[in-house]
N, C-alpha and C positions, 0 to 999 in steps of 0.2 A: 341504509340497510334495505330500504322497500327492495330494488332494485336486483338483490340476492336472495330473497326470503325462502323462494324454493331452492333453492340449491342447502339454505340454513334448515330448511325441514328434513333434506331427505337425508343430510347428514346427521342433522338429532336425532330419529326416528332409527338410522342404522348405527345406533352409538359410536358414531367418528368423533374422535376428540377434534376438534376447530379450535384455532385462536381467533380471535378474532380485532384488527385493527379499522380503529375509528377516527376521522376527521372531527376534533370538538374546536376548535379554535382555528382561524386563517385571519394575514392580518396582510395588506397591500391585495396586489394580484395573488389570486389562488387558482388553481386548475379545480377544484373541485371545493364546497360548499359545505360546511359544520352536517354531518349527518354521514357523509360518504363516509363507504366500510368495504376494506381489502381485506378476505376469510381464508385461510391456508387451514387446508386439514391436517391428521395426520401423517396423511399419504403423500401430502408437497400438494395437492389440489388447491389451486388457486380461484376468485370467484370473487367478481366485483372490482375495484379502484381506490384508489385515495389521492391520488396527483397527476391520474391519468397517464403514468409511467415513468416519470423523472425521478422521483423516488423512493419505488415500488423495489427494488432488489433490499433496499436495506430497510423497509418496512416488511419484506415478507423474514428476511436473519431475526428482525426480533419475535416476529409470529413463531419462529422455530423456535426459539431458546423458550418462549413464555410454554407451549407447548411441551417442551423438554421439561419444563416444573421450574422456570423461573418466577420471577414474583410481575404482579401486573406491570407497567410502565409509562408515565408521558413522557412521551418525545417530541424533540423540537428539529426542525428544519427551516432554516433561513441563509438569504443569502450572505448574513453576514456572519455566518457560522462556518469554521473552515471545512466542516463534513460536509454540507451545503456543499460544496465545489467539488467533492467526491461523490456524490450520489446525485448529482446534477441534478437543482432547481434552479433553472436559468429566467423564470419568470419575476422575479426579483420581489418575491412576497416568501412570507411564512407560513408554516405549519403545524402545529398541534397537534400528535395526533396520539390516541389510547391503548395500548396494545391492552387484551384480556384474555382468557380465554373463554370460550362460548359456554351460559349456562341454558344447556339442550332445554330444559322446563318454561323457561321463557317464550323459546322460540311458537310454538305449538300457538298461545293465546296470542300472540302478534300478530302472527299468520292471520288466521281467525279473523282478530276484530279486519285486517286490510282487508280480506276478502269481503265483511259482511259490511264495508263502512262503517265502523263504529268506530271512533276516536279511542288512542290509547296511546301513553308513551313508557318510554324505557328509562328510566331516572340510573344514572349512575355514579359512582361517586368514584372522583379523577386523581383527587388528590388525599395526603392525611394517613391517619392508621389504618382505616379500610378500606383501603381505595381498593378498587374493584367488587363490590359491593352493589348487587342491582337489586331494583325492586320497578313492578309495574302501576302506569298512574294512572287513572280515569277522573273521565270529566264529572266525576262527582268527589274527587280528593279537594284538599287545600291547602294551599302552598304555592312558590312561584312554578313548579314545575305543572300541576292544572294548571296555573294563569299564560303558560307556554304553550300549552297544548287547546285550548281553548283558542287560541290565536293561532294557531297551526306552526307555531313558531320552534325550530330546534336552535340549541345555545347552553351557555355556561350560568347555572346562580351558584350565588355563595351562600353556604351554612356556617354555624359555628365552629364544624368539624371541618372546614375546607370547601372543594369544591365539587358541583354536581353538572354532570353531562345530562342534559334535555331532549333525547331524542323525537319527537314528535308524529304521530301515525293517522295527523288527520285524517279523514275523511275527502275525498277528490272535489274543489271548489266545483262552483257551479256554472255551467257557459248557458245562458238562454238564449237561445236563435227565434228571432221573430220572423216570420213571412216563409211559408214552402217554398223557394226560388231555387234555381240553381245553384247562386250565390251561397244558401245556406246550405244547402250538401256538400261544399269543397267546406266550406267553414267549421261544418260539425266533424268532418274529417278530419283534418287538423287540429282541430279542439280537442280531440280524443289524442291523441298522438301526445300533445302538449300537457296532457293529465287530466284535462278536465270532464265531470259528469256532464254530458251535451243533452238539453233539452230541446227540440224541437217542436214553437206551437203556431198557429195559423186556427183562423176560425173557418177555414174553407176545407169541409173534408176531404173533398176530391184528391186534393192537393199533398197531404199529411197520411203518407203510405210506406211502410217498410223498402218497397221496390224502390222509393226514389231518395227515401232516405236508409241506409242500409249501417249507417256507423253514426248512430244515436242510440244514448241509454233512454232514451224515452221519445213518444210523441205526445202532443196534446192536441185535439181538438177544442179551440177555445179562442174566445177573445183574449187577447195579449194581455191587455189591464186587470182581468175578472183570474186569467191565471197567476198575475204577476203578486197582483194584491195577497195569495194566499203562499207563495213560495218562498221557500227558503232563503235566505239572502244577508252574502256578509261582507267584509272587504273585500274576499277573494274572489268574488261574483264576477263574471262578465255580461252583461246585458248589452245584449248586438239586435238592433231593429233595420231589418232590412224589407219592411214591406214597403217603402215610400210611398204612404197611403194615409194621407192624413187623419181620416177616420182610424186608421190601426195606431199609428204613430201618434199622435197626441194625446188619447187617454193613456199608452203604453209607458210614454218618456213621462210625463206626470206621475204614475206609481212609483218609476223607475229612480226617479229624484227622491222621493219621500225614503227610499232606503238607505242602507252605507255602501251600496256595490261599488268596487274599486276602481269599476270600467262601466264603464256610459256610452255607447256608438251608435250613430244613425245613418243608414246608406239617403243617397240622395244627391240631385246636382247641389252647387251653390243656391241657386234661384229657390229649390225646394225647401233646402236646409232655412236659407232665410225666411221663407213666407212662414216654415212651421215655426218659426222662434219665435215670428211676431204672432201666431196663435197658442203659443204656452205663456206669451206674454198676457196675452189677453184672457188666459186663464187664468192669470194672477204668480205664472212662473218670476221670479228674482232674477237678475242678470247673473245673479251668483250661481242660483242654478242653472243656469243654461252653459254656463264656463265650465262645467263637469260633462256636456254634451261632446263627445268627438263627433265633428262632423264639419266635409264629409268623413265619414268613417276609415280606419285606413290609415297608414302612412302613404306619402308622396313617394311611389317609387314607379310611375308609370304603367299600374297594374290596366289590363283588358280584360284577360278573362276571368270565370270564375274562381278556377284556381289559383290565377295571380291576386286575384280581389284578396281571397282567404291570406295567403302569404301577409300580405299589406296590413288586411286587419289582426290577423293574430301577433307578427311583429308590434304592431303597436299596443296591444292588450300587456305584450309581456312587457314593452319599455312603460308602459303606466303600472303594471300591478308591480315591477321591481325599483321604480324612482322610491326613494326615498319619503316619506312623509314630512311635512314642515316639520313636528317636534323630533321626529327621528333624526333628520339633518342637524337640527342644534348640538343635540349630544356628540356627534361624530368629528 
């Protein structure tokens, strides 16, 4: 829903009736991810996705009929479903998806907390005698929908009454970019594109300037370590050190380990990468900890310049923050 929220404000705000259709479940390949939402107004205005378009004509017919004063609906679409072959899902997964219609009261504090970062989600109920039935949750509620949104996580729990849709409105994870370089201006660039809050710090003021870094929600002037030790940091973290500077990199990746960031990179040749290992070893770093270090940093894809570098390293940020986690693999 992030993705449509203005277009959801400025139709609550001019009382347009919306339905609105939700992604709550996908099971194989899916074109789109638990959380995506196709909004048909009254007018046939269209706004946003659900499957990227293969089965977008018969997800906007039931936005009309719910619209028209039908009752809410979950719908299913799979290949093994013979409507599946009428509304064309050729990717050979399924999908779940909510039709409702939009309650305009809601939309206003969503907006809000995404603007100001503050965590909030949209608890819905999919299935049962109330289904369609929302209510708003913050990270001071309890229940599994807090224990989802605290995780940044959107998804299905079940109640006594059926089931509840988790939409989730974290807050944008974190990217720390260590070292003013080039490297770190295509990188923060990127970062930002890719969702994330980009911090930019460097203890060398000279270096740590708007003009050179211009698509960062922050600078710091600071020791890496003296910053890192006091900031925010959770799975979704990315901690990228590219000042290949021993002095910056070793107190830096020593804070950097004592957290749960999801992503750990250090720029650097092979030669560099090894000599600092054997000095976080000699700090009393674990081999365990050093195997959380990407480095060098980057996937192998024959990157040179700084923008290819960025490429490399953000690619690899995403294939480690979306692998699965060992306990999560078990379940699956």
């Amino acid at each position: 829903m992030r993705d449509v929220l203005d277009r959801l404000e400025r139709w609550a705000a001019d009382g347009t009736p919306v339905a609105v259709a939700t992604v709550v479940a996908t099971e194989r390949s899916a074109p789109r991810d638990p959380g995506a939402v196709l909004a048909v107004s009254e007018g046939g205005d269209v706004a946003g996705s659900v499957t990227g378009g293969c089965v977008e004509p018969a997800v906007y017919g039931e936005a009309r009929e719910v619209l028209a004063g039908g009752e809410p609906r979950l719908k299913t679409y799979g290949i093994a479903d013979e409507e599946a072959f009428e509304v064309g899902l050729p990717c050979g997964g399924t999908v779940h998806i909510f039709v409702d219609r939009l309650d305009p009261e809601l939309v206003g504090p969503i907006a809000e907390a995404v603007r100001e970062e503050r965590p909030i989600a949209l608890e819905m109920r999919i299935t049962g005698e109330h289904a369609g039935e929302k209510r708003l949750v913050g990270p001071d509620d309890r229940g599994p929908a807090a224990q989802l949104l605290a995780r940044g996580e959107t998804g299905i729990v079940a109640d006594p009454d059926g089931q509840l849709f988790v939409s989730s409105f974290a807050p944008r994870p974190n990217m720390y970019v260590f070292g003013a370089v080039d490297h770190a201006a295509a990188l923060a660039t990127i970062g930002r594109f890719l969702g994330f809050r980009v911090t930019v710090c460097d203890a060398r003021a000279k270096f740590v300037t708007p003009d050179r870094f211009p698509d960062v929600d922050e600078l710091v002037v600071e020791w890496p370590d003296r910053f890192l030790a006091g900031a925010p940091v959770d799975e979704r973290t990315a901690i990228c050190v590219l000042t290949h500077d021993h002095k910056f990199d070793v107190p830096a990746l020593k804070v950097a380990l004592r957290t749960s960031a999801g992503y750990i990179g250090a720029m650097g040749s092979r030669r560099t990468n090894e000599d600092r290992a054997e000095r976080l070893r000699a700090e009393g770093v674990g081999e365990s900890e050093l195997e959380r270090i990407h480095a060098p940093i980057g996937l192998k894809i024959g990157s040179r310049s700084p923008e290819e570098v960025a490429v490399a390293i953000a690619a690899q940020i995403v294939q480690v923050l979306r692998s699965p986690k060992p306990q999560e693999a078990l379940t699956r």
